[in-house]
Structures are given as structure tokens and as C-alpha cells.
C-alpha positions as a Markdown table, in Angstrom:
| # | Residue | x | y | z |
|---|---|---|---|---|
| 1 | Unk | 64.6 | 63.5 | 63.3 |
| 2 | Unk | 62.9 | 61.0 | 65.2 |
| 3 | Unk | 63.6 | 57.2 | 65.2 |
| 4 | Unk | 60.1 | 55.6 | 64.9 |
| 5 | Unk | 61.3 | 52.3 | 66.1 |
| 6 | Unk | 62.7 | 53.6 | 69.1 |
| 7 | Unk | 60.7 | 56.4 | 70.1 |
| 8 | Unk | 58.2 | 56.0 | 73.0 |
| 9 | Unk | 55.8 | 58.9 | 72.0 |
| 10 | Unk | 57.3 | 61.4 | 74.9 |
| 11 | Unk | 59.2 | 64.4 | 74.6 |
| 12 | Unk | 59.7 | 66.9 | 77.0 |
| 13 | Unk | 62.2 | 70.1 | 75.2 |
| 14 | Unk | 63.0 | 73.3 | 76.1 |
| 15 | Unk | 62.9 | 75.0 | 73.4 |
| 16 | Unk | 65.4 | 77.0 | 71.3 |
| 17 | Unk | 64.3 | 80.2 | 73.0 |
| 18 | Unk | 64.5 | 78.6 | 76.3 |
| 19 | Unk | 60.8 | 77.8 | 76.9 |
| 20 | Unk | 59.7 | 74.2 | 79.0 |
| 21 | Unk | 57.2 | 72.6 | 76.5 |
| 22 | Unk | 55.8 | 68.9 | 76.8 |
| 23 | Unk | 55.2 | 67.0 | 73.7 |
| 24 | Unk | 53.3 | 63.3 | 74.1 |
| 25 | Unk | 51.7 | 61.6 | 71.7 |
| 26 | Unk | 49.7 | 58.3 | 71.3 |
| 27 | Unk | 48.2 | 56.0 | 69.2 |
| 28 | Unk | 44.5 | 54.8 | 70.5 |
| 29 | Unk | 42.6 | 51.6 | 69.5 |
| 30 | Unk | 39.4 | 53.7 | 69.0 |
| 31 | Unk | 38.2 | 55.9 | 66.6 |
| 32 | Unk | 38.8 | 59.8 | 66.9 |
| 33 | Unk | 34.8 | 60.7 | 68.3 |
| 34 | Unk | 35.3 | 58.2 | 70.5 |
| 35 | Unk | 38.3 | 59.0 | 71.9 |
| 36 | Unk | 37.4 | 62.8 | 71.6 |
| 37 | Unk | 34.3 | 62.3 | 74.0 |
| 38 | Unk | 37.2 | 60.4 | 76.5 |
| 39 | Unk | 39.0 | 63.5 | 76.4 |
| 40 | Unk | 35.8 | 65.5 | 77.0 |
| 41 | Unk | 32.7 | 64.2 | 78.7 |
| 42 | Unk | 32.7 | 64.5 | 82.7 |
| 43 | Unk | 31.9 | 60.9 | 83.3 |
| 44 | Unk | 34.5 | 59.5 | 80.6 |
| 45 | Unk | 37.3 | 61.9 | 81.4 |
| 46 | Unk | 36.8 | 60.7 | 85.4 |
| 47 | Unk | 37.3 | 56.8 | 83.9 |
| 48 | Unk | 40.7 | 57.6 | 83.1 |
| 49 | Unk | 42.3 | 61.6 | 84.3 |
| 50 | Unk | 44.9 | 61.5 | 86.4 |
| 51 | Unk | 48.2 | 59.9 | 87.9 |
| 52 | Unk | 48.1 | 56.0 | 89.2 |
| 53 | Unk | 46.1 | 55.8 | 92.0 |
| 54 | Unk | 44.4 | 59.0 | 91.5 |
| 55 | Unk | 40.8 | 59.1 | 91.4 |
| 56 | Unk | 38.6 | 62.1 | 90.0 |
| 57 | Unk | 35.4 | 62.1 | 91.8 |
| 58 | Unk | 33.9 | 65.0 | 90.1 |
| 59 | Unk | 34.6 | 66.9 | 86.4 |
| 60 | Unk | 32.8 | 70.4 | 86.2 |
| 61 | Unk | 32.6 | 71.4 | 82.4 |
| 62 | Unk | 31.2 | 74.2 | 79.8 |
| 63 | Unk | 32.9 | 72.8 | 76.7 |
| 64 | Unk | 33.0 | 75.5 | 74.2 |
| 65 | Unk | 35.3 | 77.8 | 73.9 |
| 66 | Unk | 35.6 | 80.5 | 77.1 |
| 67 | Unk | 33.8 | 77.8 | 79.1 |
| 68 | Unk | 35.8 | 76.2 | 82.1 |
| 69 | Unk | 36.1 | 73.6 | 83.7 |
| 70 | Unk | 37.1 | 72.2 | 87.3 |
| 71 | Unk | 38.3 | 68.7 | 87.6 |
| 72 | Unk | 38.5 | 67.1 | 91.6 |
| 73 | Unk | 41.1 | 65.2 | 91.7 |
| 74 | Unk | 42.3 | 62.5 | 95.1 |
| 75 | Unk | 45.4 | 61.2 | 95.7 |
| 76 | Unk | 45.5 | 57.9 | 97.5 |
| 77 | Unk | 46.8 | 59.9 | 100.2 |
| 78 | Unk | 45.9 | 63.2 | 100.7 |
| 79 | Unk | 43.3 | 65.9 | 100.6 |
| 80 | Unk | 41.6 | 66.3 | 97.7 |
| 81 | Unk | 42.9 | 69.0 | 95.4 |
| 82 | Unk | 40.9 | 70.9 | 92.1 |
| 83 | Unk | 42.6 | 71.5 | 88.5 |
| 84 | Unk | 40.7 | 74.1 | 86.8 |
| 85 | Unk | 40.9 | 76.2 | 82.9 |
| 86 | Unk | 39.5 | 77.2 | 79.8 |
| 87 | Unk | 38.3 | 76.3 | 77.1 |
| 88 | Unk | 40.3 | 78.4 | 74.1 |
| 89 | Unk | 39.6 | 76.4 | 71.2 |
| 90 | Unk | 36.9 | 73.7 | 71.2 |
| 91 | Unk | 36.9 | 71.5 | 67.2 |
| 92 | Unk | 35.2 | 67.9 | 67.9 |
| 93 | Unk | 36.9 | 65.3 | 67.1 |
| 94 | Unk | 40.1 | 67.1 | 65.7 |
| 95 | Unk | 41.4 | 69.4 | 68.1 |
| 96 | Unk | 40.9 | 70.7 | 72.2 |
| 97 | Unk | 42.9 | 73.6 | 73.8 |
| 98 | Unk | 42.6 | 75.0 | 77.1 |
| 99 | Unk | 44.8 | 76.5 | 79.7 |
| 100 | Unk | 45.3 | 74.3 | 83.0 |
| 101 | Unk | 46.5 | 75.6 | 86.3 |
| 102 | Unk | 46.3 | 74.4 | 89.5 |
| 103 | Unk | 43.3 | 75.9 | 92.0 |
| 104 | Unk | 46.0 | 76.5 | 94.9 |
| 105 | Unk | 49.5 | 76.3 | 92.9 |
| 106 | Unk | 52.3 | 75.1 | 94.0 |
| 107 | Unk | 55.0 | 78.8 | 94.0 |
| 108 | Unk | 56.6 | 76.7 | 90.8 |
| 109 | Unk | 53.3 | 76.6 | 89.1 |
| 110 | Unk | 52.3 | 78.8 | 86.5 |
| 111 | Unk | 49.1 | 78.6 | 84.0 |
| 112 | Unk | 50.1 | 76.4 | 80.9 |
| 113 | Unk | 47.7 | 75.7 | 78.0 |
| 114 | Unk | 47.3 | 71.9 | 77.0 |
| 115 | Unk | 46.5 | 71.3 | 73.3 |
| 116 | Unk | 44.9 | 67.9 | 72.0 |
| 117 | Unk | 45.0 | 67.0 | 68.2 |
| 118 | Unk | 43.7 | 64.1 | 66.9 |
| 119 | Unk | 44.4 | 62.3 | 63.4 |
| 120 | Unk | 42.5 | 59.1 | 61.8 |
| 121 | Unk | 45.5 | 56.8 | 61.2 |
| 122 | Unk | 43.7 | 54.3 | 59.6 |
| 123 | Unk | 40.9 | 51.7 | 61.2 |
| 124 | Unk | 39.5 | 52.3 | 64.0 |
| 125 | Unk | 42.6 | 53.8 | 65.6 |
| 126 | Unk | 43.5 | 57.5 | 66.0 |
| 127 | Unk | 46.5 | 59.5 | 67.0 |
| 128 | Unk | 46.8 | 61.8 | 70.3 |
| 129 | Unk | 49.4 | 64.4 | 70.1 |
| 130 | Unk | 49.5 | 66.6 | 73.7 |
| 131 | Unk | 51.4 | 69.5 | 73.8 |
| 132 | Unk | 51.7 | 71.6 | 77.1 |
| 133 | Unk | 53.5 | 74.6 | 77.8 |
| 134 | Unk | 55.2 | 77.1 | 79.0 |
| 135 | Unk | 56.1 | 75.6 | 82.6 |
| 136 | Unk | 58.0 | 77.5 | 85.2 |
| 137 | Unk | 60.6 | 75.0 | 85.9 |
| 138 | Unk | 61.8 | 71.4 | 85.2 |
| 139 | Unk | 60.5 | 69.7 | 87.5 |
| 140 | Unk | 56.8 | 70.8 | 87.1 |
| 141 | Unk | 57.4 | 69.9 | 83.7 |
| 142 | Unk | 58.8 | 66.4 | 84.6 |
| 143 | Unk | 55.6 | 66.1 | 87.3 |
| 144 | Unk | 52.9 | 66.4 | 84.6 |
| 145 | Unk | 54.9 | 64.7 | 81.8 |
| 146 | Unk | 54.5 | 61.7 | 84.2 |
| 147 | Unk | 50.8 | 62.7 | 85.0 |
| 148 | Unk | 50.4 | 62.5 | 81.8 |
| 149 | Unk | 51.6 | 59.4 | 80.5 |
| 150 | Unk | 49.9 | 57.5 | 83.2 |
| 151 | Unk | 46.9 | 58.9 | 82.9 |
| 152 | Unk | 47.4 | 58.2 | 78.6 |
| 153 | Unk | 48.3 | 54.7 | 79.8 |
| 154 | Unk | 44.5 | 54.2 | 81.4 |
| 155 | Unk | 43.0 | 55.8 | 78.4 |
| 156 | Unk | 44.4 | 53.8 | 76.2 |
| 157 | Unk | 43.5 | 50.8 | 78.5 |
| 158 | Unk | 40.1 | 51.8 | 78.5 |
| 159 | Unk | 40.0 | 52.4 | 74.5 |
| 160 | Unk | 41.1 | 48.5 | 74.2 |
| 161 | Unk | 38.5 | 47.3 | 76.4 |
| 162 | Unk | 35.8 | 49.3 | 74.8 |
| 163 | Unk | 37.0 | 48.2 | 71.2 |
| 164 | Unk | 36.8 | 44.7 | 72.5 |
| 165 | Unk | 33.6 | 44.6 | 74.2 |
């Protein structure tokens, strides 16, 4: 069981059968269509996707399900690099699955599928739970459990300034 008071809404397990899984979740100070839109429109997803520093100059996207989609993505230093997927299961404003794999992997890479749930908590705040698995190794899962939560850290930045404007 998890302490609420002293939990920090990140997990990364391997599982009982061995598997690397990544379990994150969030609460937002927006309402779920609002924050599903973040999660899925080019131009809002490039407001916040991605490590610090990162920007994401251009988000390709067919959402619905066995639609892809092909996110640039620039490192403060570096050459620009492309994350591309999926679509598997597509439910607005409850639920977003698709698989994510690098365009040229790194030899620890493999495919992993990312799914988003969302739940009304009450307000005009909702709950992001991301789970992403099955990686290759430890430290690709460490990499994009950091990703992750900076990248959560700006959406959830730009949820309170949107709420307050």
C-alpha cells in the first residue's frame, strides 16, 4: 500500500514477472477535456512535451486509433531527434494509448506503449495516471521516468496558468 502523505506520484517497478513498467501519476488544476486536448493537440502538446530545456518544434498527428504520430523534439544541444507511434486506443477525455519508440533507437531501446487515464477528482481538477512499459533495461526506464516528470512538471505549470488567466 501506498502512503498518500508521502508519496510523490512516481513509481518505476519491475514487475513480479520481471518486466520494467513506469507508473506516474498527477493531479492537474484543469478539468479532464482540457487537459485531454494538452495531451493531444499538436500545438498544446509542443507547449509542454519533453525534458527541461527541450523544445518540440513540430507534432505530426492522426489521432484515432492506428493513426501515428511523429513528435520533433531539440535538445538544447544537439541535433534534433523524432519520437514517433500509434495510436491503439483513442477515448476523449478518459483514456489515450499508443506505442512510443524512438525514430533511430538507442541498441537499449525497444517499442513501449504509453497509456493515459484521466479521472474527475472533483472541481476543476483531474487526475493523470501514465503507465509505460515494457523497457529493455533500467536505465531507459530511469531516462524517460525523468522525461516524464519534467515534462508533467510544465503541464501542470501550464494547467495553473491557464486556470488562472
Amino acid at each position: 500500500m501506498v502512503d498518500p502523505d508521502t508519496f510523490d506520484g512516481r513509481m518505476s517497478a519491475m514487475t513480479h514477472d520481471g518486466r520494467l513498467r513506469l507508473h506516474l501519476q498527477r493531479v492537474l488544476p484543469a478539468p479532464r477535456p482540457v487537459v485531454f486536448r494538452a495531451l493531444t493537440e499538436p500545438q498544446e502538446l509542443a507547449k509542454w512535451w519533453g525534458p527541461d530545456g527541450f523544445t518540440t518544434p513540430r507534432v505530426e498527428s492522426d489521432l484515432r486509433p492506428g493513426g501515428g504520430y511523429r513528435i520533433a523534439m531539440q535538445p538544447p544541444e544537439g541535433a534534433l531527434f523524432y519520437l514517433v507511434g500509434e495510436f491503439l486506443e483513442v477515448d476523449p477525455p478518459e483514456r489515450l494509448s499508443y506505442t512510443f519508440r524512438w525514430e533511430d533507437p538507442d541498441p537499449d531501446d525497444r517499442e513501449t506503449v504509453v497509456t493515459l487515464s484521466l479521472q474527475d477528482i472533483g472541481g476543476a481538477s483531474a487526475e493523470l495516471v501514465c503507465d509505460q512499459g515494457d523497457f529493455a533495461t533500467e536505465p531507459r526506464q530511469a531516462l524517460h521516468e525523468e522525461g516524464w516528470t519534467q515534462g508533467l512538471n510544465k503541464l501542470e505549470e501550464l494547467m495553473s496558468s491557464a486556470t488562472s488567466a
